[in-house]
C-alpha positions as CSV (number, residue, x, y, z in Angstrom):
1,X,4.2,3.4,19.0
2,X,0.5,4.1,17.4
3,X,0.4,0.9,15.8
4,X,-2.4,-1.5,15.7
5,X,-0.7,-4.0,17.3
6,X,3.2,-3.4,17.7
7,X,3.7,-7.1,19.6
8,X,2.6,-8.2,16.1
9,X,5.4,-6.6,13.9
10,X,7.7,-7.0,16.0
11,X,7.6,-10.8,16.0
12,X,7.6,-10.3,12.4
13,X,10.8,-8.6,12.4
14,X,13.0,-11.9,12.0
15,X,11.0,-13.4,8.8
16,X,12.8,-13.4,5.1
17,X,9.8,-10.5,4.7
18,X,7.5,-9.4,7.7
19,X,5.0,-7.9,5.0
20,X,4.1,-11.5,3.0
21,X,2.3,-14.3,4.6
22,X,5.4,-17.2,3.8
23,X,3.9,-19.1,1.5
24,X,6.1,-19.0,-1.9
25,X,3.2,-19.4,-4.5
26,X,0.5,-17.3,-3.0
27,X,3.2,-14.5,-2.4
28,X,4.7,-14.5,-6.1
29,X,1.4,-14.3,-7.4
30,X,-0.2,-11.4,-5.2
31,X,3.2,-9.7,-6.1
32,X,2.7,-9.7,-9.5
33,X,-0.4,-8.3,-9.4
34,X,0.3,-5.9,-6.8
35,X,2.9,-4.1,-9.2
36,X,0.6,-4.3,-12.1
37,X,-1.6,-2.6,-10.4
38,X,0.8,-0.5,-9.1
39,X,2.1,0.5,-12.3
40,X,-1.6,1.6,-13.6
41,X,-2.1,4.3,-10.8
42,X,1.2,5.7,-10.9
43,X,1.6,9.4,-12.6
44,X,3.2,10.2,-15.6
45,X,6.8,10.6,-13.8
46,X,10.0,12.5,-14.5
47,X,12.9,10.9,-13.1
48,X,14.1,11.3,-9.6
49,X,10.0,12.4,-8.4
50,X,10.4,12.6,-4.8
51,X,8.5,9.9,-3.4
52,X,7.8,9.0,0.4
53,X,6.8,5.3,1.3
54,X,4.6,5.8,4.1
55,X,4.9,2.2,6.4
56,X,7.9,1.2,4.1
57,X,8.5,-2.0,6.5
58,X,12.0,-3.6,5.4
59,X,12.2,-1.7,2.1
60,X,11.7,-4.0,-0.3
61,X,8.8,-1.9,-1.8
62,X,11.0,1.3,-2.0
63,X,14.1,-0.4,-3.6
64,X,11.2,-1.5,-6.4
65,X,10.0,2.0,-6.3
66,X,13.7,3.6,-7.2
67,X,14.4,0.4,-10.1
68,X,10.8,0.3,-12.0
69,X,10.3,4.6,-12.3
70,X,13.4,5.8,-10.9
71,X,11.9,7.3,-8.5
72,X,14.5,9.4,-5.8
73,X,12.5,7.5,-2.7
74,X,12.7,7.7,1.0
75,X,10.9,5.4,3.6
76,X,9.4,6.4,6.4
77,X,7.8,3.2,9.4
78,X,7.3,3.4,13.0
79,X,9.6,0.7,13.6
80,X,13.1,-0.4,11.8
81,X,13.0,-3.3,10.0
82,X,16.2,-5.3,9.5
83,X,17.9,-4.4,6.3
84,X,15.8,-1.0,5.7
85,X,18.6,0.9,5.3
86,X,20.4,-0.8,3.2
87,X,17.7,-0.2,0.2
88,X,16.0,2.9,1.2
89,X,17.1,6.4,2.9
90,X,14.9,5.5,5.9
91,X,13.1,8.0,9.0
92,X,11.9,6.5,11.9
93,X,8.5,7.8,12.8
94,X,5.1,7.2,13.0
95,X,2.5,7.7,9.8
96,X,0.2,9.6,12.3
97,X,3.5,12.1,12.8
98,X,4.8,12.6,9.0
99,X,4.7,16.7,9.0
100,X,7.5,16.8,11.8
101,X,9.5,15.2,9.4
102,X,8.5,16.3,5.8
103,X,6.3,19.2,6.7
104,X,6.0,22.7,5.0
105,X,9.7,24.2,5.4
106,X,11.6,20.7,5.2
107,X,14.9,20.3,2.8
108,X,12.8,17.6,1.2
109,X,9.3,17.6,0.6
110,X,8.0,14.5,-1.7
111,X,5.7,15.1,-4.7
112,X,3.9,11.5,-4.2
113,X,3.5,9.8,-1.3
114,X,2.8,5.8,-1.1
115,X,1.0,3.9,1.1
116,X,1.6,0.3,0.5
117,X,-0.6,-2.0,2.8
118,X,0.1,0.7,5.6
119,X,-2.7,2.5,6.4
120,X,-4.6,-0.2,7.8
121,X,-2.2,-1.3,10.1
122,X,-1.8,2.1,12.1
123,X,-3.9,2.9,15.2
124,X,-5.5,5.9,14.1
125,X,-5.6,5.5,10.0
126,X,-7.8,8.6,9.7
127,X,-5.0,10.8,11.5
128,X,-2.4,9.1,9.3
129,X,-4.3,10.3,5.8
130,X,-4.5,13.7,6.8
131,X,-0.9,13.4,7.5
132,X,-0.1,12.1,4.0
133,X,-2.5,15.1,2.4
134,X,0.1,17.7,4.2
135,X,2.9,16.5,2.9
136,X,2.2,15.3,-0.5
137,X,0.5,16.6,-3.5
138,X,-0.7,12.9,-4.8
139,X,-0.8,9.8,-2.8
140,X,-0.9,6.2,-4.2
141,X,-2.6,3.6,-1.2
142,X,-2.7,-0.1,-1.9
143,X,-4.9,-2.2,0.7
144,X,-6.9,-4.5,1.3
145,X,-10.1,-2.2,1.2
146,X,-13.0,-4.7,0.7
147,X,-16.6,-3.3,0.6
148,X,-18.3,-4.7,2.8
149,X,-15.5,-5.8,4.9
150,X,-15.3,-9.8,5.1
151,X,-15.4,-11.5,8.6
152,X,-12.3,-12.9,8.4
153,X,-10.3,-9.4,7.7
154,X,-12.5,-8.3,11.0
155,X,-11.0,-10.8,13.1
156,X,-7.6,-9.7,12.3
157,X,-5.8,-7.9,15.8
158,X,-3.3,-6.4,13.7
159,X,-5.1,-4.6,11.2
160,X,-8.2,-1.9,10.8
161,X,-10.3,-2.8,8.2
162,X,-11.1,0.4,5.6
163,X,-13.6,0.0,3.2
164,X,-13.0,1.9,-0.4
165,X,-16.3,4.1,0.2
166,X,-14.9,5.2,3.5
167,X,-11.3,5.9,2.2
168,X,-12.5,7.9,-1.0
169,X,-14.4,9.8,1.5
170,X,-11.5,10.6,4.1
171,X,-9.3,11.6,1.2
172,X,-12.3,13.6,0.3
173,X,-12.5,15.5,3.5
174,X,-8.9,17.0,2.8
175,X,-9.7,18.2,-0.7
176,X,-8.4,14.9,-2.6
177,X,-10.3,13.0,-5.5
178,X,-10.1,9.8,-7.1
179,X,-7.3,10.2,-10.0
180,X,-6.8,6.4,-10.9
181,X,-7.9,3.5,-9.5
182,X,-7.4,-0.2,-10.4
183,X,-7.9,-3.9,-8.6
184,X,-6.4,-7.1,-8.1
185,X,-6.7,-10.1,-6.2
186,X,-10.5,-11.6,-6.4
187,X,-9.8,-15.4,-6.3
188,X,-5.7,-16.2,-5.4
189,X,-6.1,-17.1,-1.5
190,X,-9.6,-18.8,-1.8
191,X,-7.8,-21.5,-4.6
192,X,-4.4,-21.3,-2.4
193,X,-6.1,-23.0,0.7
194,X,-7.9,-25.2,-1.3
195,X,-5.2,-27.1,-3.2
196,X,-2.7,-29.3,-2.1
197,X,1.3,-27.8,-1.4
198,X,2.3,-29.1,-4.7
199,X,-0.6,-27.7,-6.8
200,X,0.8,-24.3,-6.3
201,X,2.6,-23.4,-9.0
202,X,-0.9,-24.3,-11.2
203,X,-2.5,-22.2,-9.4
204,X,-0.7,-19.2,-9.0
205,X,-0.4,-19.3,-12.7
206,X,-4.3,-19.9,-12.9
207,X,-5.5,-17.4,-10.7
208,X,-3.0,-14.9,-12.3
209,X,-4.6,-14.9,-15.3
210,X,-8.1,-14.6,-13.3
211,X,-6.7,-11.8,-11.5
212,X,-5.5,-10.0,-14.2
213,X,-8.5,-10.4,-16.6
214,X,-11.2,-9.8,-13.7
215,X,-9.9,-6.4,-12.8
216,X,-10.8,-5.3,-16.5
217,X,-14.2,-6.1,-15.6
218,X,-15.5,-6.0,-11.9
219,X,-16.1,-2.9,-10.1
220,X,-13.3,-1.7,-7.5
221,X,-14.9,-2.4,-4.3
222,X,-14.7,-5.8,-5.4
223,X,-11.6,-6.6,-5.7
224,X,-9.8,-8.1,-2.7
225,X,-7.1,-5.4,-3.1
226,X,-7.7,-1.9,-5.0
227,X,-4.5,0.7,-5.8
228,X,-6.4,4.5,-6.1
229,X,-4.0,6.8,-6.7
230,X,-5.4,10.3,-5.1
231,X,-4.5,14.0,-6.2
232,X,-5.0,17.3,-4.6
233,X,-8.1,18.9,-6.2
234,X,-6.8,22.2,-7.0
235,X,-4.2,20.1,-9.5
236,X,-7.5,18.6,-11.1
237,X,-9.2,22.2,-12.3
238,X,-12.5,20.0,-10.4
239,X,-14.4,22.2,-8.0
């Protein structure tokens, strides 16, 4: 499957949740944030918006997805994850493949389509946006997409490192623009590693409030993780 490194997921496939690192503190707090930001870059929504979750992993994500906006959501990954189905109408098949699935002509066609720390972990990322711009009118990505990319995130065998300049401009290329855009995570795993195991709780209260207050005030590209929630142009009126 055209995944960065499928060996990788797959040994993931047993853990509580193959798409947090494990440790309790550090994984509360970037999911706080991550639905905060979240929440800023989604539409104005009726109920039941058809919405696809590109690289939806075990599902957890969607099942948030349908509770927080009511949302009528499917999940789509290139491997099944281990409870998937029991929160989330799932497809098998690769991001780089979506229009075989939800292309022009299918049953259901989604009006928003999410990628939630997905798009960096496919082989061909670039393939798998234009993918996304077929089948959905707006499409809300959440990444890592550090500018310039840190060394450490370079080192990574499982995962492609996109910077936000270089996504806004792939968007760009299929005739998407910037619609919302917010950030989170500057200082959380910096203060994580630095503290002692039973200093967590502190500090994933500390560098909430950090989080939260910085992304009022720093640009996007430096954030550690940016939500940009793209839209077709011709919805815009923008030429």
């Amino acid at each position: 499957m055209p995944l960065v490194n499928e060996t990788f997921w797959r040994e993931r496939m047993g853990t509580t949740s193959p798409c947090w690192s494990g440790e309790r503190w550090l994984d509360w707090e970037h999911g706080f944030v991550m639905r905060w930001a979240i929440r800023r870059v989604w539409p104005p929504h009726p109920l039941k918006m058809r919405v696809l979750d590109v690289g939806c992993g075990d599902g957890r994500w969607s099942a948030w997805m349908k509770q927080e906006f009511g949302a009528d959501v499917k999940g789509t990954d290139a491997l099944e994850y281990p409870g998937v189905r029991q929160r989330v109408t799932f497809s098998q098949c690769d991001a780089e493949q979506l229009t075989l699935t939800f292309g022009p002509g299918g049953r259901w066609r989604p009006e928003l389509a999410v990628c939630l720390n997905s798009l960096t972990c496919v082989a061909d990322w670039k393939k798998a946006v234009a993918q996304v711009c077929k089948v959905a009118p707006r499409v809300i990505a959440f990444d890592n997409f550090q500018t310039p990319t840190p060394p450490w995130l370079k080192g990574l065998p499982h995962r492609r490192p996109i910077e936000l300049p270089e996504l806004v401009k792939e968007f760009g290329r299929h005739g998407f623009v910037v619609k919302e855009i917010a950030t989170a995570d500057w200082f959380h795993r910096k203060l994580f590693l630095a503290t002692p195991v039973w200093l967590h709780p502190l500090v994933a209260v500390v560098t909430l409030v950090l989080d939260l207050g910085a992304s009022w005030i720093l640009p996007p590209e430096k954030g550690r993780h940016v939500a940009v929630q793209f839209v077709k142009r011709a919805l815009t009126g923008s030429r």
